[in-house]
C-alpha positions as CSV (number, residue, x, y, z in Angstrom):
1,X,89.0,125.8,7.7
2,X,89.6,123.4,4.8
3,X,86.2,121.2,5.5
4,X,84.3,124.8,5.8
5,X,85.7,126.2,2.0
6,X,85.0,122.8,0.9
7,X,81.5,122.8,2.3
8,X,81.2,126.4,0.8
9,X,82.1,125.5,-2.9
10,X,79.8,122.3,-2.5
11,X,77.4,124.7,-1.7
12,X,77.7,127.0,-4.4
13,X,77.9,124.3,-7.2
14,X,74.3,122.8,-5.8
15,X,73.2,126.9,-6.0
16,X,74.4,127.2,-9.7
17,X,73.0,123.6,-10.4
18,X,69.4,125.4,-8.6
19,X,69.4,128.5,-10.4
20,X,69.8,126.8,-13.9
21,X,67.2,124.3,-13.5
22,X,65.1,127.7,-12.1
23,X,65.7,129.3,-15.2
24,X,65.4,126.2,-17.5
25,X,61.8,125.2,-15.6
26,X,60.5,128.7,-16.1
27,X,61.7,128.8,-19.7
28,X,60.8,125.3,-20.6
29,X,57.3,126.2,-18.9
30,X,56.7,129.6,-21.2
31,X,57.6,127.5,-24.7
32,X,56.0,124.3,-23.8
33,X,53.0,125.3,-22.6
34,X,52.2,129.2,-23.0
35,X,53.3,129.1,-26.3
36,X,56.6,130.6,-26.8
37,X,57.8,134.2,-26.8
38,X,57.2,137.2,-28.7
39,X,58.1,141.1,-28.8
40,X,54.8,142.2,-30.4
41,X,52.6,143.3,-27.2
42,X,50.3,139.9,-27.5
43,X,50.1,136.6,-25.0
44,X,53.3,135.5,-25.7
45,X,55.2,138.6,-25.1
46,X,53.8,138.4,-21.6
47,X,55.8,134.9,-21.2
48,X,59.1,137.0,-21.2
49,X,57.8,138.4,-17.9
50,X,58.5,135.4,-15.1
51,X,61.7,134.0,-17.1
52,X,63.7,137.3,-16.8
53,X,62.3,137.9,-13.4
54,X,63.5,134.4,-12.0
55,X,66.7,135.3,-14.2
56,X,67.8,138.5,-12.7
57,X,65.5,139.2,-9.8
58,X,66.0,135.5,-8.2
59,X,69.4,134.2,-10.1
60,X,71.3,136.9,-10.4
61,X,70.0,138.7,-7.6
62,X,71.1,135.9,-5.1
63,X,74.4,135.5,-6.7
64,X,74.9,139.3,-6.1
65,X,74.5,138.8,-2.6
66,X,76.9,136.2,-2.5
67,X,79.9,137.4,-3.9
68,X,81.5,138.7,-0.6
69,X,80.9,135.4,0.8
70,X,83.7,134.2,-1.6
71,X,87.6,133.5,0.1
72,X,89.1,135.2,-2.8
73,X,87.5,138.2,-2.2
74,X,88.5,138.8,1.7
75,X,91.9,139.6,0.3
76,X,93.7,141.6,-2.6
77,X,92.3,144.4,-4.2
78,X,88.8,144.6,-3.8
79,X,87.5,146.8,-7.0
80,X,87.0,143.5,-9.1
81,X,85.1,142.0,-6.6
82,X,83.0,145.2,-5.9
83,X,82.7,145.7,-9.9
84,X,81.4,142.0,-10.3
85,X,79.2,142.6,-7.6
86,X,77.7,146.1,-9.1
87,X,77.6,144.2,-12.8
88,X,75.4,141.4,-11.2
89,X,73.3,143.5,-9.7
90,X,72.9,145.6,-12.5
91,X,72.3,142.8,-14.6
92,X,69.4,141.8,-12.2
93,X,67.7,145.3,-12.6
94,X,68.3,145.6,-16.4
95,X,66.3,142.1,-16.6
96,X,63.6,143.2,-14.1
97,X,62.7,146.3,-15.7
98,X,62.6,144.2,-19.3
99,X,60.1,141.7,-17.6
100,X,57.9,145.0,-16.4
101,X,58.0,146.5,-19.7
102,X,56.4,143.1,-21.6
103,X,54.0,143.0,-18.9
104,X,53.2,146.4,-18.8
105,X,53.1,146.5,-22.7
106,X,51.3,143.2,-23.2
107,X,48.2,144.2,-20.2
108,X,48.2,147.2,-22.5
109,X,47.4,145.6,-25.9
110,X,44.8,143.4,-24.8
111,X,43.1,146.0,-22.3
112,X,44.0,144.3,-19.2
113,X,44.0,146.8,-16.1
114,X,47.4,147.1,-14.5
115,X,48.5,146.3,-11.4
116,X,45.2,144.7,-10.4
117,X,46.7,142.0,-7.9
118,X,48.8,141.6,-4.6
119,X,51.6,140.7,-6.9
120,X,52.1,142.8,-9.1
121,X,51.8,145.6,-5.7
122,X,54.3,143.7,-4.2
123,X,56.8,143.2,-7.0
124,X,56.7,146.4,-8.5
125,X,57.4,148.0,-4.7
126,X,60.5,145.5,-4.5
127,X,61.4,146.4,-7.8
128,X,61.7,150.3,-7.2
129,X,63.1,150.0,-3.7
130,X,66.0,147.5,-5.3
131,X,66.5,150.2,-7.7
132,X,66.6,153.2,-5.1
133,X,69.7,151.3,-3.0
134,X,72.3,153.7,-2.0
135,X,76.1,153.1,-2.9
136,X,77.2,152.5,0.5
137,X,74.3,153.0,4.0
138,X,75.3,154.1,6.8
139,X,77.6,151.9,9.4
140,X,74.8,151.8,12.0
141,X,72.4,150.3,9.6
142,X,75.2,147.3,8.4
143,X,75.9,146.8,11.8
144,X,72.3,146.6,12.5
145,X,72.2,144.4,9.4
146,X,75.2,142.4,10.0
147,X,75.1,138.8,10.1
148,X,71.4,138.4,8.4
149,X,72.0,140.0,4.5
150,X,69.2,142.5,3.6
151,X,69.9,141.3,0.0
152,X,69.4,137.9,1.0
153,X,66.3,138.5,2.7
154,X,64.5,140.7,-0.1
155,X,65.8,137.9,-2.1
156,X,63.8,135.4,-0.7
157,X,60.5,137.8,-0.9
158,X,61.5,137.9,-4.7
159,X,61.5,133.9,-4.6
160,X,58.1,133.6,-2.8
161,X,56.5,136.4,-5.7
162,X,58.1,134.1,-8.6
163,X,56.6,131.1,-7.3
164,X,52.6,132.7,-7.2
165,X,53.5,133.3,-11.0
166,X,52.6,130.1,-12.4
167,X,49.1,130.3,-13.8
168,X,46.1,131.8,-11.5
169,X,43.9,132.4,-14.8
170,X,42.7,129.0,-15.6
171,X,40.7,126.1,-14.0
172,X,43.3,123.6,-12.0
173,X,41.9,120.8,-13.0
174,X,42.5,121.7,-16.9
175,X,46.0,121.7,-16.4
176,X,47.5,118.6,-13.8
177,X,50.8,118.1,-16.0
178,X,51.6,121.5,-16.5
179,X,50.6,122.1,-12.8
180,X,52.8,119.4,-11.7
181,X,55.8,121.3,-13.7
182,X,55.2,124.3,-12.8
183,X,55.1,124.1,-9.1
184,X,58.2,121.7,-8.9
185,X,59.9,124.8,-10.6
186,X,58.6,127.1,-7.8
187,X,60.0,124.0,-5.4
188,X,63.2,124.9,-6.9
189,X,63.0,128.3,-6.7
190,X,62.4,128.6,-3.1
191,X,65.3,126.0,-2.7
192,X,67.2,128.4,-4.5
193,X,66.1,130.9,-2.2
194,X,66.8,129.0,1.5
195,X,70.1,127.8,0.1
196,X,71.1,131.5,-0.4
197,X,70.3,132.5,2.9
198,X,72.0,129.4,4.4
199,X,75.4,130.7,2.8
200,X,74.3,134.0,4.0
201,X,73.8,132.8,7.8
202,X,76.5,130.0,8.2
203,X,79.1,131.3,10.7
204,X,81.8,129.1,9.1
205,X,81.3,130.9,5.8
206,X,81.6,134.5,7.1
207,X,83.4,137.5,5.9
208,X,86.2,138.2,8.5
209,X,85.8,140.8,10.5
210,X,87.7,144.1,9.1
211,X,85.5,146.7,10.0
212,X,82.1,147.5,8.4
213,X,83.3,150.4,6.5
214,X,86.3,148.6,5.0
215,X,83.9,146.1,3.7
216,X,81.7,148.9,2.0
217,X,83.9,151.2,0.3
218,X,82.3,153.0,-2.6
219,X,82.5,151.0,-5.6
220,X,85.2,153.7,-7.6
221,X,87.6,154.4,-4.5
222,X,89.6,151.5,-4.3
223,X,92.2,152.0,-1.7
224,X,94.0,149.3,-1.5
C-alpha cells in the first residue's frame, strides 16, 4: 500500500509538471509567434482561444477527474472534496466558454464563417455535452462506467482536439521552428492526457469500494 501511494503522488507531481509545460508551450506559442493577445475582436484575440482551452478543457478538466483518486478523500467528510471537484470543473467550463467567445468574436470581426471545420463540430459538441452533465447519473450508468472514467475519456478527446490546433492556415514549410514547438507541445498534451487515464485505470490507485451511490452524493447533501 505504501509503494502504490508513493507511486500515486509520483504520478501526480509528473501530471502537474505536464499540465504546466502544456499551458506554458501553448502560451509561449501565442506570444512568440502569433503575436500576443488582445480583447479587441482582431488576430490576436483569437490566440486566447487554444491557451484557455488547454487551461480548463485539458488541465483543469483532467485534474477534475482526478480528485477522487486522492487517499485523503476516501475518508472524512466528503463536501470539500466534492466542492473542489465542482470548483475545478467549473473552472474548466468558465475558461472554455471564454476561449469560444474570442473565437466566436474574432471569426466575426474579420468575416470568417463559423464553425467551418471538424474541429470546431467536435469541440463545440464536447463543449455543450460537458456543460449539460447531470449532478449525480443514475447507479446503472456508474456501474456501467465503473472502472474506465467517462471524464477521463472525454478528457482525452479534448487532448486530441487541442493538439490539431496548432496552425492548419499556413504553408509547413514557412514555419519548421515554430512547427517543431508547437507539435512537441501537443506531444505533451497527449502525455498529459494518457497519464490521466493511467491514474484513472491503475487498480492499485482505486477508490475503495463503498457503494456507487455513496461515492456520488449530490454535491450539497453531505451526510457524513
Amino acid at each position: 500500500m505504501a509503494m502504490a501511494s508513493r507511486g500515486f503522488y509520483l504520478a501526480c507531481l509528473l501530471l502537474g509538471a505536464l499540465g504546466f509545460l502544456c499551458i506554458l508551450g501553448t502560451t509561449y506559442w501565442a506570444q512568440h509567434w502569433r503575436g500576443g493577445f488582445a480583447w479587441d475582436g482582431g488576430k490576436h484575440m483569437f490566440n486566447w482561444h487554444p491557451v484557455l482551452m488547454v487551461s480548463g478543457m485539458v488541465v483543469l478538466y483532467g485534474a477534475a477527474s482526478l480528485v477522487y483518486r486522492l487517499p485523503q478523500a476516501w475518508l472524512g467528510p466528503r463536501l470539500p472534496w466534492k466542492a473542489l471537484h465542482a470548483a475545478l470543473h467549473l473552472g474548466a467550463f468558465v475558461l472554455a466558454v471564454v476561449g469560444l467567445v474570442a473565437v466566436f468574436r474574432y471569426h466575426s470581426h474579420a468575416g470568417i464563417t463559423h464553425l467551418y471545420s471538424l474541429h470546431s463540430w467536435l469541440g463545440l459538441t464536447t463543449t455543450v455535452l460537458f456543460s449539460c452533465q447531470p449532478p449525480e447519473a443514475a447507479a446503472c450508468l456508474l456501474r456501467s462506467c465503473h472502472p474506465v472514467s467517462v471524464d477521463g475519456v472525454c478528457h482525452l478527446r479534448h487532448q486530441r482536439e487541442a493538439v490539431l490546433q496548432p496552425n492548419a492556415t499556413k504553408p509547413y514549410h514557412s514555419l519548421p521552428s515554430e512547427a517543431v514547438f508547437a507539435n512537441s507541445t501537443g506531444l505533451l498534451v497527449v502525455a498529459f492526457g494518457v497519464l490521466v487515464l493511467y491514474i484513472l485505470l491503475a487498480s492499485p490507485w482505486k477508490r475503495p469500494e463503498l457503494g456507487v451511490l455513496a461515492d456520488r452524493q449530490p454535491l450539497l447533501c453531505d451526510r457524513e
